[in-house]
C-alpha positions as CSV (number, residue, x, y, z in Angstrom):
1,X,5.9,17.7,1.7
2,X,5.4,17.0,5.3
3,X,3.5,14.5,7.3
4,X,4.2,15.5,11.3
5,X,8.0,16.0,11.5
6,X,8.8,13.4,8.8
7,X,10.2,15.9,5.5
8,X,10.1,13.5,1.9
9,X,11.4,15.2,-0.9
10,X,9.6,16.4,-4.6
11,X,7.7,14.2,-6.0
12,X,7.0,11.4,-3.3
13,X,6.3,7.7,-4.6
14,X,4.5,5.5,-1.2
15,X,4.6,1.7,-1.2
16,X,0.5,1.1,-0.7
17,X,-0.7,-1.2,2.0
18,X,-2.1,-4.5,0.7
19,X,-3.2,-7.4,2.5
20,X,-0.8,-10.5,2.1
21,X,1.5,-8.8,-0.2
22,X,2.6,-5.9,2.4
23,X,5.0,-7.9,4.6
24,X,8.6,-7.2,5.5
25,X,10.2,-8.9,2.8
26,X,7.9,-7.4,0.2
27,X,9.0,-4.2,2.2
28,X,12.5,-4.9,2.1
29,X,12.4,-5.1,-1.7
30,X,10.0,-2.1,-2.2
31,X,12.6,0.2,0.2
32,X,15.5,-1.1,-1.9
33,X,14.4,0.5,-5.1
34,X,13.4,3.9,-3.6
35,X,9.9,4.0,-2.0
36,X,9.5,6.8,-0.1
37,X,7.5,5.6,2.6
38,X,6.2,1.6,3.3
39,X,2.9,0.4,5.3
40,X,2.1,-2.6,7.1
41,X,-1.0,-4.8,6.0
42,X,-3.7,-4.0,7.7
43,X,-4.0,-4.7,11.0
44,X,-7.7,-5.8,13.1
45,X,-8.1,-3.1,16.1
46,X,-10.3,-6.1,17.7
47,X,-7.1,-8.7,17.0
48,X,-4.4,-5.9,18.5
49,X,-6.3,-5.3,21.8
50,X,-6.4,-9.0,22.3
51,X,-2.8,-9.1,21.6
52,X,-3.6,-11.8,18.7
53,X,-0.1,-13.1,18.1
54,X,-0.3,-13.0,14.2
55,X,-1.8,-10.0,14.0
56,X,1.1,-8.2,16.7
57,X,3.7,-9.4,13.9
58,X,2.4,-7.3,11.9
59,X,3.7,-4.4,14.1
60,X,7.3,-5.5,13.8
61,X,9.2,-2.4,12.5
62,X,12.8,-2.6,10.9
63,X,15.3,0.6,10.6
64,X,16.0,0.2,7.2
65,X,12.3,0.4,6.8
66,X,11.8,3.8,8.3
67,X,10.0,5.7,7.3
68,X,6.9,3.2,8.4
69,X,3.2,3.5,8.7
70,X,1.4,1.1,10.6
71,X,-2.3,0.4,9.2
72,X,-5.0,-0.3,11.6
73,X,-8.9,-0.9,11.0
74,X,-12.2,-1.1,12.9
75,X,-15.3,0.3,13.7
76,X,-15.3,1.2,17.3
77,X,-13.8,4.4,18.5
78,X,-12.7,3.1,21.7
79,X,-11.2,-0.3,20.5
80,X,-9.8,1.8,17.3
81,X,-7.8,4.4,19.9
82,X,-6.7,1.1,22.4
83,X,-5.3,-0.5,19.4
84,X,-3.2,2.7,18.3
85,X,-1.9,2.9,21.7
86,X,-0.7,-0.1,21.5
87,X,0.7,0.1,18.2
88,X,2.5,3.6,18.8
89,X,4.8,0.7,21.7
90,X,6.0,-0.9,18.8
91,X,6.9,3.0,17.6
92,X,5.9,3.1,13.8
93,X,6.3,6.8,12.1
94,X,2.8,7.2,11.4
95,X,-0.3,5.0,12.4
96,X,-2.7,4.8,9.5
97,X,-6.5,4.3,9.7
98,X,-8.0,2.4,6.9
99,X,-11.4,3.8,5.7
100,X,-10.8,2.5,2.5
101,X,-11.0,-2.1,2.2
102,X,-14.0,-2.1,0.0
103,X,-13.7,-6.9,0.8
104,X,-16.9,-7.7,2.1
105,X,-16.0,-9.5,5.1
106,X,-14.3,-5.9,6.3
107,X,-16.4,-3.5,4.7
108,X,-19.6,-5.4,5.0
109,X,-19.0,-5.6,8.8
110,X,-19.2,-1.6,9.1
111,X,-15.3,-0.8,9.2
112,X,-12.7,-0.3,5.7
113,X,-14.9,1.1,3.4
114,X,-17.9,0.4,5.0
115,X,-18.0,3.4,7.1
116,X,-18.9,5.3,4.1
117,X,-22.0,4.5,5.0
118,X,-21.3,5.9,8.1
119,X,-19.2,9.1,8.0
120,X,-20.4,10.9,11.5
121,X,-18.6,7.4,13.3
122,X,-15.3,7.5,10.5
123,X,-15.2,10.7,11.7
124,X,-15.6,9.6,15.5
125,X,-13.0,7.3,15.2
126,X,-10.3,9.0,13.4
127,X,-10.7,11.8,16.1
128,X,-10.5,8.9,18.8
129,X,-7.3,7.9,17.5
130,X,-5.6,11.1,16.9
131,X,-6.4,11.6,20.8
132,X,-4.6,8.9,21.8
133,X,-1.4,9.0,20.1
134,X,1.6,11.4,20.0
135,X,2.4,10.3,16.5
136,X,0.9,11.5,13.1
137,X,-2.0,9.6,11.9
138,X,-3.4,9.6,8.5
139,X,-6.1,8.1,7.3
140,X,-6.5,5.7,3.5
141,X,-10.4,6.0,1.9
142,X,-11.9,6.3,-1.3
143,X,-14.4,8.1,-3.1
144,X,-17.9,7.0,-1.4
145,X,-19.8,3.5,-1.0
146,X,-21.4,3.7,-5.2
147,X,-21.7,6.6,-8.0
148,X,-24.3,8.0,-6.2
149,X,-22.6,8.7,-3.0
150,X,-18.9,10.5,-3.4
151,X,-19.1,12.2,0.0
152,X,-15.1,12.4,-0.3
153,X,-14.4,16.2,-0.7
154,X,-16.4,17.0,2.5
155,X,-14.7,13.8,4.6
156,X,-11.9,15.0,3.4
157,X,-12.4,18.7,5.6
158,X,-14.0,17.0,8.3
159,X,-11.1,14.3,9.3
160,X,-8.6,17.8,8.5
161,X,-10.6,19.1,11.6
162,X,-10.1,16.1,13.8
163,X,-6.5,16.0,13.3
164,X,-5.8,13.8,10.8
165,X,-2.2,14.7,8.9
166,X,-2.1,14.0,5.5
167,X,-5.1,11.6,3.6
168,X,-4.6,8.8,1.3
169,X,-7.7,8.8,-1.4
170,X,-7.8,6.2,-4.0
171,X,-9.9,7.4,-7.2
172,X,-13.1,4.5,-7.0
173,X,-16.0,4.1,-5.1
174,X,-16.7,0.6,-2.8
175,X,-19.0,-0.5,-5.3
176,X,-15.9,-0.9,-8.0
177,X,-13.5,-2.6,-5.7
178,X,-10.7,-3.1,-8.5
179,X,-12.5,-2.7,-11.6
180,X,-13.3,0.0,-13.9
181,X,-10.7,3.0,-14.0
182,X,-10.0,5.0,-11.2
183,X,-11.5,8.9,-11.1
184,X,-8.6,11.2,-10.3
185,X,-10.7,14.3,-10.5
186,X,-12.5,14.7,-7.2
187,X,-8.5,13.8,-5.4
188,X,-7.8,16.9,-7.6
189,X,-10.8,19.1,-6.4
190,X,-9.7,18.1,-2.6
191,X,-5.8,19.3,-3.0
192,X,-6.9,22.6,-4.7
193,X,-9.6,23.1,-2.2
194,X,-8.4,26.4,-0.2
195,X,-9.6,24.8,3.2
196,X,-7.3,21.7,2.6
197,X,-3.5,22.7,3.8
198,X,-3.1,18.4,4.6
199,X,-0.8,16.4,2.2
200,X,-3.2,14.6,-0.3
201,X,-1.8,11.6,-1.7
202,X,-3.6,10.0,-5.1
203,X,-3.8,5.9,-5.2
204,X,-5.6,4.2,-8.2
205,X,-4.4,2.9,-11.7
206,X,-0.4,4.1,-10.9
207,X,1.0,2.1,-13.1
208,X,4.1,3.5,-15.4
209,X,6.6,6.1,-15.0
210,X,4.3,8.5,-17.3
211,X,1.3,7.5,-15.4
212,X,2.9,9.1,-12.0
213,X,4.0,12.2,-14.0
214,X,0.8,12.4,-15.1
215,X,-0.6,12.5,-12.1
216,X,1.5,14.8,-9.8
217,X,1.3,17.6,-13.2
218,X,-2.8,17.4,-14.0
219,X,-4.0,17.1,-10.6
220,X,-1.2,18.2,-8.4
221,X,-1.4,16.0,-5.4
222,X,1.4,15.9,-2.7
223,X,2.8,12.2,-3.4
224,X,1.2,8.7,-5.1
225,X,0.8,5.8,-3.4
226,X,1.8,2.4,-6.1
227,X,0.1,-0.6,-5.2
228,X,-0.9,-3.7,-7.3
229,X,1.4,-2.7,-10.1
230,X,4.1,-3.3,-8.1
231,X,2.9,-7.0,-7.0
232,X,5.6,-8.9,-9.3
233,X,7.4,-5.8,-9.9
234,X,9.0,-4.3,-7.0
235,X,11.3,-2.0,-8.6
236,X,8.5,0.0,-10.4
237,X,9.6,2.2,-7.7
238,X,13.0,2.6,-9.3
239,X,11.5,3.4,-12.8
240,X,9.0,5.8,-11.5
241,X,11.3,7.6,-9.0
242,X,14.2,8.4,-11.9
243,X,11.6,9.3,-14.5
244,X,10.0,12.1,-12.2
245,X,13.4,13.1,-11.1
246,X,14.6,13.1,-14.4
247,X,12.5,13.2,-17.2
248,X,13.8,10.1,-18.8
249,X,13.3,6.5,-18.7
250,X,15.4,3.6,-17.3
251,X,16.1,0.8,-19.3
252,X,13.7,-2.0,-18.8
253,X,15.5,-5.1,-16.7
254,X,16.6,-7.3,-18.9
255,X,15.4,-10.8,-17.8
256,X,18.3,-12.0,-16.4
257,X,17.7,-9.2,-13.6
258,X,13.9,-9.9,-13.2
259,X,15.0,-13.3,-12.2
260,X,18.0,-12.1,-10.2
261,X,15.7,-9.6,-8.0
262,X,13.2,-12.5,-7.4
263,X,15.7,-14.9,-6.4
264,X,16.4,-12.0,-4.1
265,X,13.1,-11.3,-2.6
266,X,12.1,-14.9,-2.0
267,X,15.7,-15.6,0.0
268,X,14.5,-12.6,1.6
269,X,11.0,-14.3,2.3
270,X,12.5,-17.7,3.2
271,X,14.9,-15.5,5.8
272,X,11.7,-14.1,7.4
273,X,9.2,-17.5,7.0
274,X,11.3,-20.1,6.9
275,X,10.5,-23.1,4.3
276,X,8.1,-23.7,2.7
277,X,6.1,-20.5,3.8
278,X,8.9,-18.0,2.3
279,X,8.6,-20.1,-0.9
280,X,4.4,-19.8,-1.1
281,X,4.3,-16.5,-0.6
282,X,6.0,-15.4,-3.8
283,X,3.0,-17.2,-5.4
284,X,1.5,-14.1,-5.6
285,X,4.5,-12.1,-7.4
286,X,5.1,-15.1,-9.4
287,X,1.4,-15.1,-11.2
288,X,2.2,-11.5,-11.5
289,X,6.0,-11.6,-12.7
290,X,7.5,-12.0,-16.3
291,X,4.4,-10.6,-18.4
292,X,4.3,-11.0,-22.3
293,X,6.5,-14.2,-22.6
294,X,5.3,-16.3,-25.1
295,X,4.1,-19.9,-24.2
296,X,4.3,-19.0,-20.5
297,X,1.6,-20.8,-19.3
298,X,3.2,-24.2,-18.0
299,X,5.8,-22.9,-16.6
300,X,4.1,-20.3,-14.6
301,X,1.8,-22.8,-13.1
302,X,4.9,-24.8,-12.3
303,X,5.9,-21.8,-10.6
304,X,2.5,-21.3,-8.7
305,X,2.4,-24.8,-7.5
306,X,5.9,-25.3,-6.3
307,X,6.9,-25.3,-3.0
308,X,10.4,-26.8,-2.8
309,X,13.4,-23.8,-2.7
310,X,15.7,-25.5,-5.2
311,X,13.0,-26.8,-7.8
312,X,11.8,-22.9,-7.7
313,X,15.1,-22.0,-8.0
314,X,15.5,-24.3,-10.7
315,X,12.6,-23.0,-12.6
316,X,13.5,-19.3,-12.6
317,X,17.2,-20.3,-14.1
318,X,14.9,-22.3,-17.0
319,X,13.2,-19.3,-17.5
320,X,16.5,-17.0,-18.3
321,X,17.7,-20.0,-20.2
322,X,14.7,-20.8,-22.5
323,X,13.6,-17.0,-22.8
324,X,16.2,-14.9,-22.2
């Protein structure tokens, strides 16, 4: 499978882009067990062309991240093909156009998923930004707005036409945000459409080694995109990349190596924030991290609400002690 000159071998497995959980020590951990291909968080056209400071820092590209898509979102063609222009300085692999944040302050603004509602401008846009960049862009969307509006296999052809390189769809509709399970069947329809020669890539519900199987055999898309069940989790990647290359399952991590590849990832996060940032931010994988242990609850609010390195520190080697 190919996106522009970038090759990825069978079976690609893409780390998706997600708000607040996407940055470079996230990355860092997500490249280390195998993802085939990282993305920024998303970044405001409106905030790059004013050269918004926090939103520039999330153009900053590593080597050992390549290769790395850049994700950018608006709704105005000209500001949306400025932005990539910029972007394309900071020289990402691939500039990504998000059609696809169903939050209301994005999509109810008329860009993400809210130009569903508009596909005649998506379609504006994405052409406005192939035009102004050398390098590939794909594009991330979902189904439609609701159930009664899944305009996805026709968008699909339509940003094919404008130039667009390869299209991330995840299986639900605006309406469903997160909830409900995701319908794999219309990303199906679209790969086996004879018009369609793009790489499709399936996002929604990836959540076990079998689950990516599953999907790659029944509806025989070019790669899968992993996104919340990695939040906690980073080397899902690992599981689900030997499993399809193999046929077999890993051995869980024991405990001991959950904690171990934590301790990793927020040093990694400290590194890149500095303290007590580096320590907050694993809030999020730490809410998510060490499911099914009984009479969790105190200590993983302790770990939720601490923002001292050693006391987290602390807590995690508790955890291996008392649990493990």
């Amino acid at each position: 499978m190919k996106i522009g000159d970038l090759e990825f071998g069978p079976y690609p497995v893409f780390a998706a882009p997600m708000e607040d959980v996407s940055e470079p020590s996230f990355r860092y951990m997500c490249k280390k067990h195998g993802a085939d291909l990282l993305y920024s968080e998303f970044a405001s056209s409106d905030a790059i062309v004013r050269l918004v400071e926090k939103t520039m820092y999330k153009l900053t590209t590593y080597e050992y991240e390549r290769p790395f898509a850049v994700q950018i979102y608006g709704k105005d063609p000209h500001t949306m093909a400025e932005a990539a222009r910029i972007v394309e300085q900071s020289k990402p692999d691939i500039i990504d156009i998000n059609f696809g944040c169903p939050v209301r302050k994005i999509a109810g603004k008329g860009a993400g998923a809210g130009l569903l509602q508009d596909i005649p401008k998506m379609i504006r846009i994405a052409e406005a930004v192939v035009k102004a960049v050398s390098i590939p862009v794909t594009v991330k969307t979902r189904l439609g707005w609701d159930d009664s509006n899944k305009p996805i296999v026709h968008v699909a052809e339509q940003l094919q036409d404008v130039g667009v390189t390869a299209l991330t769809i995840h299986g639900r509709t605006r309406a469903q945000m997160y909830t409900g399970e995701a319908d794999w069947s219309l990303i199906g329809e679209i790969k086996h459409n004879p018009r369609m020669h793009i790489p499709i890539i399936g996002n929604g519900d990836v959540d076990s080694p079998q689950k990516a199987k599953k999907m790659f055999n029944d509806f025989g898309v070019d790669a899968i995109m992993v996104g919340r069940a990695s939040i906690g989790q980073p080397w899902i990647f690992r599981d689900i990349i030997h499993y399809l290359q193999t046929g077999k399952l890993l051995p869980p991590f024991t405990l001991e190596e959950q904690v171990a590849e934590l301790k990793e990832y927020m040093d990694k996060s400290v590194g890149i924030k500095g303290l007590p940032r580096g320590v907050i931010h694993m809030r999020r994988q730490f809410a998510k991290a060490f499911k099914g242990l009984e009479n969790f609850r105190d200590t993983r609010i302790k770990l939720l609400t601490c923002s001292k390195y050693d006391e987290t520190v602390a807590l995690l080697d508790y955890i291996v002690e008392r649990w493990g």
